[in-house]
C-alpha positions as CSV (number, residue, x, y, z in Angstrom):
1,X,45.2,120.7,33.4
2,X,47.7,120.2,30.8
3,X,49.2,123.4,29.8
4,X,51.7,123.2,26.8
5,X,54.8,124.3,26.6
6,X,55.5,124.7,23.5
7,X,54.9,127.6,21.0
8,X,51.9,126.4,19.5
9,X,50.3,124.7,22.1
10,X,51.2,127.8,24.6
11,X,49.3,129.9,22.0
12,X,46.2,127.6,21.8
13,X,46.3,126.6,25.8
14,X,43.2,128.6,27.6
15,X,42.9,128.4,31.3
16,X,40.3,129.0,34.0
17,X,40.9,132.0,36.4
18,X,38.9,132.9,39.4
19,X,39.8,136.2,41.6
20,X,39.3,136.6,45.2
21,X,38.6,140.2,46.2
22,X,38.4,141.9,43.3
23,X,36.9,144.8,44.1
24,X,39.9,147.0,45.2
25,X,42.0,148.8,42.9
26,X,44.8,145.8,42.0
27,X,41.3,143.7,41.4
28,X,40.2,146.1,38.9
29,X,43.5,145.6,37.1
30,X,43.7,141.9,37.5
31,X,40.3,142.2,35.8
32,X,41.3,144.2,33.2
33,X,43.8,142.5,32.1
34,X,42.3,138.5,32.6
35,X,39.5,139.9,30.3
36,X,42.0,140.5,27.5
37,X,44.3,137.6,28.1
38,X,44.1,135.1,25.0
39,X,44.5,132.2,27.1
40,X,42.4,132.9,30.0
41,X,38.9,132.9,30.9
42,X,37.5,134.4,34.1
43,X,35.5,132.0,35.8
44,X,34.4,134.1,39.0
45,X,35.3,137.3,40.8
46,X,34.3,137.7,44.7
47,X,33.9,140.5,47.0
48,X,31.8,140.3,49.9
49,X,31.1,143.9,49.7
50,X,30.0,144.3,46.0
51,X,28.2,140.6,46.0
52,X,25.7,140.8,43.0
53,X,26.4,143.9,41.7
54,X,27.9,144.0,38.2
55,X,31.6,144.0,37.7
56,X,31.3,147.6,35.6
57,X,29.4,149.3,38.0
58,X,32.5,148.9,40.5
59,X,35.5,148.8,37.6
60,X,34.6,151.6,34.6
61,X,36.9,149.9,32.2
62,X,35.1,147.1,32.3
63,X,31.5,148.1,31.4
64,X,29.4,146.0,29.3
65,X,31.2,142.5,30.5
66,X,28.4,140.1,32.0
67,X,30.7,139.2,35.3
68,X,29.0,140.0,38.6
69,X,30.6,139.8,41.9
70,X,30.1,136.5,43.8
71,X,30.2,135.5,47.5
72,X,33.8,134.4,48.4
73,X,32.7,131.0,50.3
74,X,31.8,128.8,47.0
75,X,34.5,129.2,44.8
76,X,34.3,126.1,42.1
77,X,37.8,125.1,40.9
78,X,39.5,126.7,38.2
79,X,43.3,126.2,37.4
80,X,44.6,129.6,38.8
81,X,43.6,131.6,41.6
82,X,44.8,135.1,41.7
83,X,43.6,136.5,45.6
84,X,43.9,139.9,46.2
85,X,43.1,140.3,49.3
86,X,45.2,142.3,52.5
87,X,47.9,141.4,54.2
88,X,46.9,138.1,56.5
89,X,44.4,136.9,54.5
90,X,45.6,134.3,52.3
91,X,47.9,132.8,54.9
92,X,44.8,131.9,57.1
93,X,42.8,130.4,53.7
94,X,45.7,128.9,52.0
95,X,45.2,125.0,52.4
96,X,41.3,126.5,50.9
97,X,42.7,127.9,48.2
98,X,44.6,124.9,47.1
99,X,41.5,123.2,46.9
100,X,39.9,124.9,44.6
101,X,43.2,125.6,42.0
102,X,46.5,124.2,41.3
103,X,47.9,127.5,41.4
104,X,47.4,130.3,43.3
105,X,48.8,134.0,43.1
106,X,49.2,135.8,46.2
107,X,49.4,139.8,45.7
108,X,49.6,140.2,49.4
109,X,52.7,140.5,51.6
110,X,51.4,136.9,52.6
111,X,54.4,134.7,50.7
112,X,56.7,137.3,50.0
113,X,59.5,136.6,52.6
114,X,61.4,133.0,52.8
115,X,61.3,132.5,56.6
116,X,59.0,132.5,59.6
117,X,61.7,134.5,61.2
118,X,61.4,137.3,59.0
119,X,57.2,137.6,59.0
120,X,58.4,138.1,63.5
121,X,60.5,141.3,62.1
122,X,59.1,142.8,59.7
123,X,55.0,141.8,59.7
124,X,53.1,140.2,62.5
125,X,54.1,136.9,62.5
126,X,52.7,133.9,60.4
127,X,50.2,131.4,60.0
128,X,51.4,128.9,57.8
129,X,55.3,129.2,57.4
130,X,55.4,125.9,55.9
131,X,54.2,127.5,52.7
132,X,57.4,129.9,52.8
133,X,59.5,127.6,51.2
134,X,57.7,126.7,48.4
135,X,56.3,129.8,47.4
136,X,58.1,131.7,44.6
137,X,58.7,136.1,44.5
138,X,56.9,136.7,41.5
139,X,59.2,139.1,39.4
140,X,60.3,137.1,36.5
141,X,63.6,139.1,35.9
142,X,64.9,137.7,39.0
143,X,63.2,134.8,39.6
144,X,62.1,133.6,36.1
145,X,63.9,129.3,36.3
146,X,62.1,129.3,39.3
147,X,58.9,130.9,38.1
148,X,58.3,127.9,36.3
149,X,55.5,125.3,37.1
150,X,55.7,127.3,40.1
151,X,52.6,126.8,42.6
152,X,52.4,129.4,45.1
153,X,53.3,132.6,43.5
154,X,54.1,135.7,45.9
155,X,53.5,139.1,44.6
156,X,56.3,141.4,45.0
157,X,55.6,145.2,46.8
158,X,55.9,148.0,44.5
159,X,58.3,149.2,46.6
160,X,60.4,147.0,46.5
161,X,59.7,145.9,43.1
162,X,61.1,149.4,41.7
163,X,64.2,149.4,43.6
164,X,65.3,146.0,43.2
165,X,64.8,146.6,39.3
166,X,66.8,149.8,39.5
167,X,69.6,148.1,42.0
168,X,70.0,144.1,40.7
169,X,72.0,144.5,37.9
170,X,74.8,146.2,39.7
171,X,75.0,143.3,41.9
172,X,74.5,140.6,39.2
173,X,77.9,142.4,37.3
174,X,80.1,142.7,40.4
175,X,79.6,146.7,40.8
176,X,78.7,146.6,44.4
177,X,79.4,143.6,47.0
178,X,76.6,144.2,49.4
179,X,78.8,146.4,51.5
180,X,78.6,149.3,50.1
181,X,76.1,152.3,51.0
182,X,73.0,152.2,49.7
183,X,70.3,155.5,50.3
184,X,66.8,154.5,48.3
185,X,64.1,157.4,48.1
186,X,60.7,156.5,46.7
187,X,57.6,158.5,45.9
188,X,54.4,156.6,45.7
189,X,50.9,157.9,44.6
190,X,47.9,157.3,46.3
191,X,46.3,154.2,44.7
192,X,48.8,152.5,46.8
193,X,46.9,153.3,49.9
194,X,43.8,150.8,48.1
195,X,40.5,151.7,47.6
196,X,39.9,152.2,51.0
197,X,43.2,154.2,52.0
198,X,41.4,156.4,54.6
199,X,42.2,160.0,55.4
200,X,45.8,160.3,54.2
201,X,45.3,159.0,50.9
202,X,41.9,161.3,50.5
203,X,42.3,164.1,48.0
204,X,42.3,166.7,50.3
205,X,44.9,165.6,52.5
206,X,47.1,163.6,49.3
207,X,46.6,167.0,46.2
208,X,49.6,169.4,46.3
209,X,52.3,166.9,48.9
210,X,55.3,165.7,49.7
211,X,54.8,164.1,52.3
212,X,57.2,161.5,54.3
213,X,55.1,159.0,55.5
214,X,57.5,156.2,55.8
215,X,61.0,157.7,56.7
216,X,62.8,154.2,58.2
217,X,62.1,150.9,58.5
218,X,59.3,150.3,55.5
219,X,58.4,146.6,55.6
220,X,58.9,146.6,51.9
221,X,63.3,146.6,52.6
222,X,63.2,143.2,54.0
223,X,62.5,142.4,50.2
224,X,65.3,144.5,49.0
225,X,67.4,142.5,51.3
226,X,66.2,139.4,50.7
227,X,67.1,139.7,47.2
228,X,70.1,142.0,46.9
229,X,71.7,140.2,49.9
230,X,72.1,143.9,51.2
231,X,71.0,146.2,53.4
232,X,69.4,149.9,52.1
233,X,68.5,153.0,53.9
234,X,65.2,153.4,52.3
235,X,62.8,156.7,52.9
236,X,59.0,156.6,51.3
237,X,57.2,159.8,50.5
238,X,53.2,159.9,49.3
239,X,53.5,162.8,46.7
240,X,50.3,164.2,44.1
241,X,50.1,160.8,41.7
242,X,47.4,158.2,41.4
243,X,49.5,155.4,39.9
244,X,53.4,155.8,40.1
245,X,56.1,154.4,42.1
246,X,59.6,156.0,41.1
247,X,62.7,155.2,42.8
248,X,66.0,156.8,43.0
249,X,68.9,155.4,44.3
250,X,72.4,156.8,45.7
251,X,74.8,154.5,45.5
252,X,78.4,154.6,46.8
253,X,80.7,152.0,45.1
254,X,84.0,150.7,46.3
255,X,86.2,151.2,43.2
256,X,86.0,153.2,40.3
257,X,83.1,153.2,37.6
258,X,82.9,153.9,34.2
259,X,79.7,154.4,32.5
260,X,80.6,151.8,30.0
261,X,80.5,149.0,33.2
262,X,76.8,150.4,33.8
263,X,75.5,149.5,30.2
264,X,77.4,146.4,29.9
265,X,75.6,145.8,33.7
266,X,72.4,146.8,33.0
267,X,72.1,145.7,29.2
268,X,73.3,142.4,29.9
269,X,70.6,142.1,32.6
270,X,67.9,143.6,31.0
271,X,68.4,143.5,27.2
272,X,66.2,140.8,26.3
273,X,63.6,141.6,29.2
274,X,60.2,142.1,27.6
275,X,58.9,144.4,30.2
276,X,61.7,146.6,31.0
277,X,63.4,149.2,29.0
278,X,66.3,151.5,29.4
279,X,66.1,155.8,29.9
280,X,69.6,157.1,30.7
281,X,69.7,160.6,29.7
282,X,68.8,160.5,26.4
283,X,67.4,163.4,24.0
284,X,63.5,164.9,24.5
285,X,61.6,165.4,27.8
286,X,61.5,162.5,29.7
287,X,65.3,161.5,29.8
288,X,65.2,159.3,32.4
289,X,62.5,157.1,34.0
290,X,59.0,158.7,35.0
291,X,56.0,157.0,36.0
292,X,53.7,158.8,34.0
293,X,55.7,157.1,30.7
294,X,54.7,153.3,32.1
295,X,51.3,154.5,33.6
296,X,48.9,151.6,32.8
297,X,51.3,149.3,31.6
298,X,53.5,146.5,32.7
299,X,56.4,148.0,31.5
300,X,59.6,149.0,34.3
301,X,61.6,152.0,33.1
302,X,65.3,152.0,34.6
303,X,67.9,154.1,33.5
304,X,71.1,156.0,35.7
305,X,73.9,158.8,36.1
306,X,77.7,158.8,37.0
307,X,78.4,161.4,39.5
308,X,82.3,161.1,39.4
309,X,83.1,164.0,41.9
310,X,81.2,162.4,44.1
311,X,82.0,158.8,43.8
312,X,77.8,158.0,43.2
313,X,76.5,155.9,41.3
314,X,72.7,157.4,41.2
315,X,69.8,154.9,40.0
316,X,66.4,155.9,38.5
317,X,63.5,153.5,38.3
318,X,59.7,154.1,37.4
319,X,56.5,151.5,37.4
320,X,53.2,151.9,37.8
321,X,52.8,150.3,41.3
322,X,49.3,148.9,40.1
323,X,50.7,147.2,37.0
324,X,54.3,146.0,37.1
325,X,54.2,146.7,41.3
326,X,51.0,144.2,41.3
327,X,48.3,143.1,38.9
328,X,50.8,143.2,35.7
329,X,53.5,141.6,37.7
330,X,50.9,139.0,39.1
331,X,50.0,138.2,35.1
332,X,53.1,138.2,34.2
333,X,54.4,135.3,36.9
334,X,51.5,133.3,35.8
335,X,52.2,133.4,32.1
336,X,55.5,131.9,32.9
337,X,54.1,129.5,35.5
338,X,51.6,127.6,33.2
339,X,54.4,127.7,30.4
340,X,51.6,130.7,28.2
341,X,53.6,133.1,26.2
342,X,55.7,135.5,28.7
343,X,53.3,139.0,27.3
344,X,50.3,137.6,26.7
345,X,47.8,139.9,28.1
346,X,50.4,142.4,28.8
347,X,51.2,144.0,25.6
348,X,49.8,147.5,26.2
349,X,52.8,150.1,26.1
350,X,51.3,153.2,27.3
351,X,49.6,156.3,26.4
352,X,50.9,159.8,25.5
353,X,50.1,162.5,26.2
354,X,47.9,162.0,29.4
355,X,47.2,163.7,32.5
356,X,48.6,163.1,36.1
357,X,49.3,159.3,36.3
């Protein structure tokens, strides 16, 4: 394949795109947006579950499309492969996957983490470490030189992709070393749980909570780390959302701030980013970022407060986990892997009013 990488020929360029388990929740997205990506054309979706049936019986958005679910075990080759498929999956299939595309997406924790070491802490071990190295975090506002003609592409959590959003520019401007304390809360809806998130995540069990459900030692701060070259004390709570990761962060810098040094940090991080956008306490309802503002979208909202009498430094950050915490994020990566323009795809900015996100 010869993608261009130039304007024109990034406008004109189409690819071939095949999904592996797309009949989840983050497949549905990947779906949704492949069908109305200029430059791609879907070539197969699988599910082992679904085989035969129509894509739109499974994915409402996408009713009246001709795609049916396919067996997973032959694939033809296409350029990109996205797999979304759980955790362990893709490691055990990778030299597979290969064959069939030059690049392949990973939205599983598979190739998220540089170093076998790591996959011993925080996961279960791994298959095929000597993919690790090669494989590149796919979050383009951190990671966008390396992004490019990239190969393996690793999904980032939604976790972690929120609170690295919210926290990297204030260690890209000098504001905090990596010694400084660090307390991250997240709330989460329930589509993070998957399509088959079992009793917790029913409606039941998930309408009307709070609930803690991971107070320490989330799997998603190894990313945080990884990245921010600190550590975090990071608490998860499941609350009454479908789509929605929001992130707030206490912060406790070594030397004074001003809020001048936080836009200056966070504008000259973020300013000509395409897919985030700045709430800091502005005028109207929503001063400062909420998930149901970004809620189908690919769009990051990150905004903060200076609490002087305190010495605290508190960070807001809002994504829709399945978008710009997967599918979006996934998109987005490959756009700037195969040298496509950066939105393409992507350019839906939300809806308003709706209901709960």
């Amino acid at each position: 394949m010869a993608v261009g990488t130039d304007a024109t020929d990034a406008t004109a360029e189409t690819v071939t795109a095949s999904i592996i388990g797309g009949s989840g929740f983050t497949g549905g997205e990947l779906l949704r947006l492949l069908a109305g990506h200029p430059n791609v054309e879907i070539a197969e979706v699988t599910s082992r579950s679904k085989a035969g049936k129509s894509v739109g019986s499974v994915h409402p958005p996408l009713r009246g499309t001709d795609l049916r679910f396919t067996e997973p075990d032959d694939l033809e080759s296409v350029d990109v492969l996205f797999a979304a498929t759980p955790h362990g999956v893709s490691m055990g299939q990778i030299d597979e996957f290969f064959e069939i595309a030059d690049t392949v997406v990973d939205l599983s924790a598979d190739f998220r983490l540089e170093t076998a070491e790591q996959y011993e802490e925080w996961y279960d071990g791994h298959s095929a470490p000597e993919y690790l190295e090669t494989a590149e975090y796919a979050l383009p506002e951190i990671n966008r030189d390396n992004l490019e003609g990239a190969e393996l592409i690793a999904g980032g959590g939604c976790n972690a992709t929120a609170t690295i959003l919210g926290l990297y520019p204030l260690f890209e401007h000098d504001i905090l070393e990596g010694g400084e304390q660090v307390v991250v809360d997240v709330k989460v809806g329930s589509s993070e749980g998957g399509a088959g998130g079992g009793e917790a995540s029913s409606h039941p069990e998930r309408s009307g909570v709070v609930r803690p459900y991971a107070p320490t030692g989330h799997r998603h701060e190894a990313e945080i780390q990884q990245f921010l070259g600190t550590s975090v004390a990071f608490t998860c709570h499941a609350v009454d959302m479908i789509r929605g990761a929001s992130a707030t962060s206490h912060v406790f810098p070594s030397g004074p701030v001003s809020k001048g040094d936080l836009w200056q940090a966070y504008r000259g991080c973020y300013e000509d980013e395409p897919f985030v956008r700045m709430a800091a306490g502005g005028s109207g309802v929503y001063r400062y970022p909420e998930p149901k503002s970004v809620a189908g979208t690919n769009l990051a909202e990150v905004g903060f407060e200076l609490d002087p009498s305190n010495k605290r430094i508190v960070v807001f950050s809002a994504i829709d986990n399945m978008m710009k915490g997967s599918a979006g994020q996934a998109v987005h990566a490959a756009n700037v892997a195969l040298g496509l323009e950066e939105t393409a795809g992507l350019e839906f900015t939300g809806l308003h009013p709706v209901g709960a996100p």
